[in-house]
Phi, psi and omega in degrees: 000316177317293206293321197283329155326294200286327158302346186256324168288358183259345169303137172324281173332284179324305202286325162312310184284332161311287191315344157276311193301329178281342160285307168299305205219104163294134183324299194305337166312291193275167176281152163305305159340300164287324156303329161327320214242267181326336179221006168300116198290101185265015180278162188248000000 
């Protein structure tokens, strides 16, 4: 699975399309607050 991950982030295509989604919303943009909201596990 690494290797086929790391073959796909390495396409010409993947790496643009990161460098646009980073250019919109930077890692450093969200807040804890917001990783919170985003990725926070509410199951019970």
């Amino acid at each position: 699975m690494r290797r086929w991950f790391e073959a796909i982030r390495a396409r010409p295509a993947t790496v643009r399309a990161y460098e646009k989604g980073m250019a919109i919303t930077p890692q450093s943009a969200l807040t804890e607050e917001a990783k919170k909201v985003l990725f926070g596990q509410r199951a019970r």
